[in-house]
C-alpha positions, 0 to 999 in steps of 0.5 A: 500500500505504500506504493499507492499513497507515494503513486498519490502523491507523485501524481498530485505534485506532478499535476501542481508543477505543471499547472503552476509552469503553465499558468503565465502562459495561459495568462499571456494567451488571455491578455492577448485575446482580451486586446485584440477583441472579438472579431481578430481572436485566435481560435487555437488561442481560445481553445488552449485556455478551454482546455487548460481550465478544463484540464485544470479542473479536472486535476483538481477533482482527481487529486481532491477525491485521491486525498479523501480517499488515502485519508480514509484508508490511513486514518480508516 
């Protein structure tokens, strides 16, 4: 079981460092889109935030509900 909880825990990490070193990025991506305004967006622009915040949010559920459950399972 001490293999898992370190699998957790790599996973976790590994998914804050990359949201975390792509976060500039995505708010340069942002800030040039807001500028050029609706007509001129880039669609390949707009679809690399969608996917980065739905990537994000999706990391976040997963890590969320690995906690609880090694939580569980430590304490349990």
């Amino acid at each position: 079981m001490n293999l898992l909880y370190g699998l957790i825990l790599v996973m976790i990490v590994a998914g804050f460092i990359t949201v975390a070193s792509m976060k500039k990025r995505m708010e340069r991506k942002v800030a040039k889109l807001v500028a050029q305004g609706e007509h001129e967006n880039d669609r390949r622009d707009i679809q690399a935030v969608i996917y980065w915040i739905f990537g994000t949010v999706a990391w976040g559920v997963v890590s969320i509900f690995l906690i609880i459950w090694l939580l569980n399972d430590f304490f349990g």
